[in-house]
GUDRENPA-173774 format. One record per atom (N, C-alpha, C): x, y, z. Coordinates in steps of 0.2 Angstrom, whole numbers, plus 5000, padded with zeros to 4 digits. Each point is the difference from the previous one (the first is absolute). Last residue first. Example, Ala and Ser with C-alpha at 12.3 -4.5 7.8 and 13.67 -1.06 7.14 Angstrom:
2
506449895035;500450065001;499650055003;500249725000;499650065000;500450065000;
***
This chain:
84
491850024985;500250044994;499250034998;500149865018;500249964994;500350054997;499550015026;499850024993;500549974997;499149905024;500650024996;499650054994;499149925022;499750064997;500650014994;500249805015;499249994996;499950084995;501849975014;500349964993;499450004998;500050215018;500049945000;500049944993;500650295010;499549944997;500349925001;501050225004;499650015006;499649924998;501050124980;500250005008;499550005003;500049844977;499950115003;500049995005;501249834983;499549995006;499850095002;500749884975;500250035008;499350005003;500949884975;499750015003;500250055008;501250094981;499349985003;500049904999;501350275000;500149934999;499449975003;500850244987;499649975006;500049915000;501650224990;499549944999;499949995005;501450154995;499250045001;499949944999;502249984998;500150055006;499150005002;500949784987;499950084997;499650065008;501749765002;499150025000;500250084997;501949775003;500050084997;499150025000;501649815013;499450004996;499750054999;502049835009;499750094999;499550014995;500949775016;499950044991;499550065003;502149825014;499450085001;499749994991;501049775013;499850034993;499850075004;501249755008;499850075002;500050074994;500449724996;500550085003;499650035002;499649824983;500249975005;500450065008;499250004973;500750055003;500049935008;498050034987;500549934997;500750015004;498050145005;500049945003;500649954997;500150224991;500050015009;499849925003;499850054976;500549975002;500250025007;497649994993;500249955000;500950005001;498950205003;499849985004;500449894998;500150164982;500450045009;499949955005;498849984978;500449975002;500550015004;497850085002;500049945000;500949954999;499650244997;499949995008;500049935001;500250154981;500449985000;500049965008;498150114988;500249934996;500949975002;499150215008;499449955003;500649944998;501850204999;499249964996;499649985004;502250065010;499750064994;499449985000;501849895017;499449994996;499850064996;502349885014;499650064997;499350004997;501549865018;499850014992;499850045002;501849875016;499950044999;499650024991;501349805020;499850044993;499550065000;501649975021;499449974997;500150024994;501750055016;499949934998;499249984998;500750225008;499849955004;500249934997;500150174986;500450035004;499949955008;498550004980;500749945000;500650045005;497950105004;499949925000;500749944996;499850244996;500050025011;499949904999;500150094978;500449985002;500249985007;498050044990;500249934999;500650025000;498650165007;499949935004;500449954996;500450265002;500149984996;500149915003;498850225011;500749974997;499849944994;498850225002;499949965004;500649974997;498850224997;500849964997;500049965006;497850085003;500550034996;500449974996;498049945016;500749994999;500650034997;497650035010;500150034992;500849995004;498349995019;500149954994;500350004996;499250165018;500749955001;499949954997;497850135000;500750015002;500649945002;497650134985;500549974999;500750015007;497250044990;500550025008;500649964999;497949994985;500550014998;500850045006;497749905005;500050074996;500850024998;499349795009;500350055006;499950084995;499349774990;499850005008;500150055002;501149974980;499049954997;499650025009;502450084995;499650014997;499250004998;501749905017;499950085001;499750014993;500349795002;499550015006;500250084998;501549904987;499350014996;499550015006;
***
């Protein structure tokens, strides 16, 4: 989201593509491994990552154009965050 809201849309070397597949690459380590789709699905990922007693990855699907917010703008400082 810097290359869009700061860099004029200069995009490089971000756009993952077919990125691997994190909840296997983490039980292929011996870790649990979630998936997340939803908002609403984050709270209870997160509670069985702590119940597991195990090393948790959760992947956590963002729609490719969202912007995530709160952020810092480059070069800035935690006084200069945006909220959305």
């Amino acid at each position: 989201q810097w290359q869009e809201l700061f860099y004029k849309k200069r995009y490089s070397a971000v756009d993952l593509g077919n990125s691997p597949d994190f909840v296997k690459l983490a039980e292929a380590y011996g870790a649990q491994g979630i998936r997340v789709e939803k908002p609403d699905e984050i709270a209870p990922a997160v509670k069985k990552a702590f119940k597991s007693g195990k090393p948790t990855v959760i992947d956590v699907s963002v729609d490719h154009e969202a912007n995530i917010f709160p952020m810092v703008p480059p070069g800035k400082c935690l006084k200069d965050i945006i909220e959305g």
